[in-house]
FIKOLZA-1660 file (N, C-alpha, C; in steps of 0.1 Angstrom, whole numbers, plus 5000, padded with zeros to 4 digits):
% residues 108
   i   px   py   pz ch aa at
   1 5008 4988 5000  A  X  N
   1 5000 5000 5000  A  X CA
   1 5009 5012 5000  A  X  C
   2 5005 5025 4988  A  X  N
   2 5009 5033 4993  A  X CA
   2 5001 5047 4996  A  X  C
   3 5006 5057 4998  A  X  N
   3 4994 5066 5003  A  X CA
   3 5001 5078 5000  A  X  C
   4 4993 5094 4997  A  X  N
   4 4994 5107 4991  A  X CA
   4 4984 5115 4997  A  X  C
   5 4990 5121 5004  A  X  N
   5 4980 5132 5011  A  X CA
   5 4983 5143 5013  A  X  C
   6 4977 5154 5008  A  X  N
   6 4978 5171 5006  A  X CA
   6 4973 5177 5006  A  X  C
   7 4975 5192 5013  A  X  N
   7 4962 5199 5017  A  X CA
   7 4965 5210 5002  A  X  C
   8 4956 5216 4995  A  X  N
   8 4957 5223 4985  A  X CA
   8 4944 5232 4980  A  X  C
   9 4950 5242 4973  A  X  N
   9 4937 5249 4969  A  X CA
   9 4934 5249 4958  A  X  C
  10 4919 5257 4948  A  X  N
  10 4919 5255 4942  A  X CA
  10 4905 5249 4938  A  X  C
  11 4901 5251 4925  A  X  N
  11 4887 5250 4918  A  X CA
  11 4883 5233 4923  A  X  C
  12 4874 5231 4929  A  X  N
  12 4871 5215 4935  A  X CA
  12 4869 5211 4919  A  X  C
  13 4861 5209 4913  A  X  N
  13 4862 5207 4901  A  X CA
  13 4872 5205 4890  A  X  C
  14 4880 5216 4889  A  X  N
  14 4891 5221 4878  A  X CA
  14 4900 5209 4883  A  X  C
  15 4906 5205 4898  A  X  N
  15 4913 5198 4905  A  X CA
  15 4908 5181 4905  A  X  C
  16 4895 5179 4904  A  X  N
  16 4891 5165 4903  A  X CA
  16 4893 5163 4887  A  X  C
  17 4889 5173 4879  A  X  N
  17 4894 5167 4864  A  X CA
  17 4907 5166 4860  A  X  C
  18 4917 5175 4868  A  X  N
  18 4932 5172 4863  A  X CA
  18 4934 5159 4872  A  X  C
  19 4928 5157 4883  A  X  N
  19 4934 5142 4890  A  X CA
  19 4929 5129 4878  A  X  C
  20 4917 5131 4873  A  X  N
  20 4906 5124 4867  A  X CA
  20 4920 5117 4852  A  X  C
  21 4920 5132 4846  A  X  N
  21 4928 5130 4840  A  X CA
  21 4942 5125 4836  A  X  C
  22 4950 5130 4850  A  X  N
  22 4964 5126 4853  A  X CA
  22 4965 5109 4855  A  X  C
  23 4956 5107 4860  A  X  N
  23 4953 5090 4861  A  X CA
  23 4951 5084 4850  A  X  C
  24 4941 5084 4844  A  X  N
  24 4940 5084 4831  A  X CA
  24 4947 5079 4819  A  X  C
  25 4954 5092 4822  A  X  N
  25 4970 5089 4812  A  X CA
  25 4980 5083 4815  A  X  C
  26 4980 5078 4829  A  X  N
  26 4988 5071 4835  A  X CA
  26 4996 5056 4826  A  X  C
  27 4990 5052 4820  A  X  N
  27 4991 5040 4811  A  X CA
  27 4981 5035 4803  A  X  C
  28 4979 5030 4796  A  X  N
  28 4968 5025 4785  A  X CA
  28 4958 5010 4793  A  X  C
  29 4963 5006 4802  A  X  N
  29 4957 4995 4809  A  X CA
  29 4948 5006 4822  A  X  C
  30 4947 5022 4823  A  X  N
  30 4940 5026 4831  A  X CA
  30 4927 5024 4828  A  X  C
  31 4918 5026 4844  A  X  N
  31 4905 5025 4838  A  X CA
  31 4901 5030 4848  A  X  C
  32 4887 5038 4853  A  X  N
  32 4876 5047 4862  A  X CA
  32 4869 5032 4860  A  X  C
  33 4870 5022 4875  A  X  N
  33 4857 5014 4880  A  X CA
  33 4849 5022 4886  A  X  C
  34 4847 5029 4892  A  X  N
  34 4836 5034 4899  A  X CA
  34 4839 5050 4905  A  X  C
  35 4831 5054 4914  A  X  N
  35 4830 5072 4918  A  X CA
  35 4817 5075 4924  A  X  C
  36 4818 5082 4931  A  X  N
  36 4809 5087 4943  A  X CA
  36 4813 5103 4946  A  X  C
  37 4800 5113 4942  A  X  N
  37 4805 5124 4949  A  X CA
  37 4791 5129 4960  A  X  C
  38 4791 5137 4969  A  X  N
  38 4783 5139 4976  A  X CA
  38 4789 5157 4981  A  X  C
  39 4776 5166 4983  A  X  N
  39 4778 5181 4985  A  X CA
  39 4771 5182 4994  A  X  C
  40 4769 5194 5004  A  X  N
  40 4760 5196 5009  A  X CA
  40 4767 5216 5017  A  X  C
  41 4759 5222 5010  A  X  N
  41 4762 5232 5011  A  X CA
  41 4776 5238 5001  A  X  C
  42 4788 5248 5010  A  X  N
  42 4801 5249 5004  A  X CA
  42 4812 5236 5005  A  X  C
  43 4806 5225 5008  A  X  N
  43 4816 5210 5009  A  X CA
  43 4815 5203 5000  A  X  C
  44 4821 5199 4991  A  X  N
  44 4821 5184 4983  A  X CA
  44 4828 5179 4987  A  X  C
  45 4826 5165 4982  A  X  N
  45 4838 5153 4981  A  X CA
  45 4830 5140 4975  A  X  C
  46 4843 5140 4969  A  X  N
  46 4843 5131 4956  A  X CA
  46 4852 5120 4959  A  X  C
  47 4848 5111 4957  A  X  N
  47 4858 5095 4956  A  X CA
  47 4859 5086 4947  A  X  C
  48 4866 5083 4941  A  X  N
  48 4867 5076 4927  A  X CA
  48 4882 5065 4929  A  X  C
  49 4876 5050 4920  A  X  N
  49 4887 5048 4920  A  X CA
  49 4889 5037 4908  A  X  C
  50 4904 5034 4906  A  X  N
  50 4908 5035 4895  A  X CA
  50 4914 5021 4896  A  X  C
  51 4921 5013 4887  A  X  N
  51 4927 5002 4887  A  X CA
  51 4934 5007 4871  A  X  C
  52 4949 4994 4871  A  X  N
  52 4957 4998 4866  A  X CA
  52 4965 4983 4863  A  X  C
  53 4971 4978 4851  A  X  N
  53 4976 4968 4850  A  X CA
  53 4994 4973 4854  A  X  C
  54 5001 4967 4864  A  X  N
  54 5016 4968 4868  A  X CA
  54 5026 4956 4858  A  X  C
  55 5031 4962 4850  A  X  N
  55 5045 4955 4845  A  X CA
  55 5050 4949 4853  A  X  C
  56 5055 4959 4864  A  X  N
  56 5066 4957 4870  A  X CA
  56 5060 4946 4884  A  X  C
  57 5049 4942 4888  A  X  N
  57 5044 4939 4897  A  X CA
  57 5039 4924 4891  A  X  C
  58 5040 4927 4877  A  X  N
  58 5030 4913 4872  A  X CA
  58 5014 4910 4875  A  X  C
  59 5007 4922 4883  A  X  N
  59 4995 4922 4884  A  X CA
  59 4988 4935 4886  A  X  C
  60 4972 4933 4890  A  X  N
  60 4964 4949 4890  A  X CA
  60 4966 4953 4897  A  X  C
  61 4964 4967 4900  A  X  N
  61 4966 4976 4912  A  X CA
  61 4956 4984 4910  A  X  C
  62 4949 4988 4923  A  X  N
  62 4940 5000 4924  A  X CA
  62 4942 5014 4934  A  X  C
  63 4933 5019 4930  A  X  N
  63 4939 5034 4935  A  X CA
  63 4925 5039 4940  A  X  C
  64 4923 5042 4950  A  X  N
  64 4913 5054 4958  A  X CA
  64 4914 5065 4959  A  X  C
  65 4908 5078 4955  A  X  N
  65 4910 5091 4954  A  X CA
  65 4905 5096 4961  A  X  C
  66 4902 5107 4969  A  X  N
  66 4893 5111 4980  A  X CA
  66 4893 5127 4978  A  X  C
  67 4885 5137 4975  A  X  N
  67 4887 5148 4974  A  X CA
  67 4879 5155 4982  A  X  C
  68 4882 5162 4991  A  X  N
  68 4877 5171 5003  A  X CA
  68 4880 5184 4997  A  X  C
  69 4860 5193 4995  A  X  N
  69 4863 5210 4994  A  X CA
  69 4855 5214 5002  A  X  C
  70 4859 5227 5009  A  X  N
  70 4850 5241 5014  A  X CA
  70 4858 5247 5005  A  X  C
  71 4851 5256 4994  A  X  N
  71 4858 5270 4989  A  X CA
  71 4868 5264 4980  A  X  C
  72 4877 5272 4977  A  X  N
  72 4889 5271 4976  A  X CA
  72 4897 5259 4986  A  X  C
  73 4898 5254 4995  A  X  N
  73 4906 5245 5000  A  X CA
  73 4902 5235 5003  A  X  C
  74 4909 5223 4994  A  X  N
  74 4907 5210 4992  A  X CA
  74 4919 5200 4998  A  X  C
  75 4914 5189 5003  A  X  N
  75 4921 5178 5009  A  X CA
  75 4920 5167 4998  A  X  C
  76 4932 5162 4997  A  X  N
  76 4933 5149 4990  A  X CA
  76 4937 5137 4995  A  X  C
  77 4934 5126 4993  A  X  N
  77 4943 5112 5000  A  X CA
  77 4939 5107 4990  A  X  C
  78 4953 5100 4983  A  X  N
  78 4952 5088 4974  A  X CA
  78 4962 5076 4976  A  X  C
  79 4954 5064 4979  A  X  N
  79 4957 5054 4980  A  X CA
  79 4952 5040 4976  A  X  C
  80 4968 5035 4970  A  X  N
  80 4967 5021 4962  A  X CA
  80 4974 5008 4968  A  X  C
  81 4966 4996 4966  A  X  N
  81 4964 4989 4969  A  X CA
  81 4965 4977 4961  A  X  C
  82 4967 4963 4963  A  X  N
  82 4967 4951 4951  A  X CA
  82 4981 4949 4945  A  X  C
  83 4994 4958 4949  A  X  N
  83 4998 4951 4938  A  X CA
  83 5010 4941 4944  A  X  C
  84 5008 4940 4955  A  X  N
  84 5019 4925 4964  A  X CA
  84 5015 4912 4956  A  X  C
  85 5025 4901 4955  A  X  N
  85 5024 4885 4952  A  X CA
  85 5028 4879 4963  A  X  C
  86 5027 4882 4974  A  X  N
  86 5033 4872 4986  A  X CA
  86 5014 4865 4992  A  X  C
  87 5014 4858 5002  A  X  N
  87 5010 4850 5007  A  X CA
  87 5000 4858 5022  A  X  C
  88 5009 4860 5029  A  X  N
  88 5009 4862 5039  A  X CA
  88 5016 4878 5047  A  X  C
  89 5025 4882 5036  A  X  N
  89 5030 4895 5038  A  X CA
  89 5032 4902 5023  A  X  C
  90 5035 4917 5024  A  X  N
  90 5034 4923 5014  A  X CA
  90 5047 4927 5009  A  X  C
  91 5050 4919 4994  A  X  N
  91 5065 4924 4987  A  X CA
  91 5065 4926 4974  A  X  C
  92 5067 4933 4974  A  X  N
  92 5070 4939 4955  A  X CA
  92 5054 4952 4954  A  X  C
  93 5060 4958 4962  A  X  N
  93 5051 4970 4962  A  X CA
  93 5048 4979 4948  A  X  C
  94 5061 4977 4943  A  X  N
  94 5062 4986 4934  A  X CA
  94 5049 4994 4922  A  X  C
  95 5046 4984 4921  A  X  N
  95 5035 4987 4914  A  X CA
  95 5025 5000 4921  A  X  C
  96 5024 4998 4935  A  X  N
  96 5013 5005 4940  A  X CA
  96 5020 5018 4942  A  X  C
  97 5036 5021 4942  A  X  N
  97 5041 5031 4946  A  X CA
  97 5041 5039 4924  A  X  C
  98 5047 5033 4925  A  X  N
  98 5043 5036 4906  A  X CA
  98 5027 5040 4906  A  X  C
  99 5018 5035 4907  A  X  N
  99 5008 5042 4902  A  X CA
  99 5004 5053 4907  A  X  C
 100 5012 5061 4923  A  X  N
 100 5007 5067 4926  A  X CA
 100 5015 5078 4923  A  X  C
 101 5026 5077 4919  A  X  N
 101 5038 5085 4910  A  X CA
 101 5024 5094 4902  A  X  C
 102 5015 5094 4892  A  X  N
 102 5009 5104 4887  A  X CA
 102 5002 5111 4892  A  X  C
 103 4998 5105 4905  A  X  N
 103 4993 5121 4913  A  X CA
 103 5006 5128 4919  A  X  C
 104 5018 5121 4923  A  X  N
 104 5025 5128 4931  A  X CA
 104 5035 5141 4924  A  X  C
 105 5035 5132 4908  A  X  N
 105 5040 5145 4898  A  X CA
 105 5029 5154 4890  A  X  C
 106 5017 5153 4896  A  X  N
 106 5006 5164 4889  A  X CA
 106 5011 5178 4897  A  X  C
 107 5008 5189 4893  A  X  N
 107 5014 5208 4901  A  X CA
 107 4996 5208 4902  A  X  C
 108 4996 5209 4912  A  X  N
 108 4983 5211 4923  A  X CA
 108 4980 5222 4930  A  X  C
% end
């Protein structure tokens, strides 16, 4: 597992489509399984999440996106998941740290 979390500002919207997108382009095996957003008043939050075929892992990996707004300032946590081959403990992460590389080089 790995995990990305940052407090930032910025259009709740404008920021869910460049995340939307940045994933996206992440590799040609990307894909949007599912998404949930809910508002209530000046708050959204949106959750989406994504899966992703790893080379380097030899299997899928998925990714959770979580997007927290009032106003201008937004919370994010993204975290992936799936891409260990062990049994009983977790090795060959790589994959999950790789897929999270495109949010962590998106300018936010």
């Amino acid at each position: 597992m790995a995990k990305l979390e940052r407090q930032i500002s910025g259009s709740f919207y404008d920021v869910l489509n460049r995340i939307d997108q940045a994933v996206m382009d992440s590799g040609v095996s990307a894909s949007f399984e599912d998404g949930s957003d809910w508002s209530s008043g000046a708050v959204h939050c949106a959750v989406r999440v994504y899966e992703r075929y790893s080379a380097t892992g030899g299997n899928r990996v998925s990714m959770n996106v979580t997007l927290v707004g009032e106003g201008d300032r937004l919370f994010l946590t993204a975290i992936t998941s799936g891409g260990s081959q062990a049994l009983f403990f977790k090795i060959n992460t790589w994959g999950e740290d790789a897929f999270l590389d495109c949010l962590r080089d998106l300018e936010l």
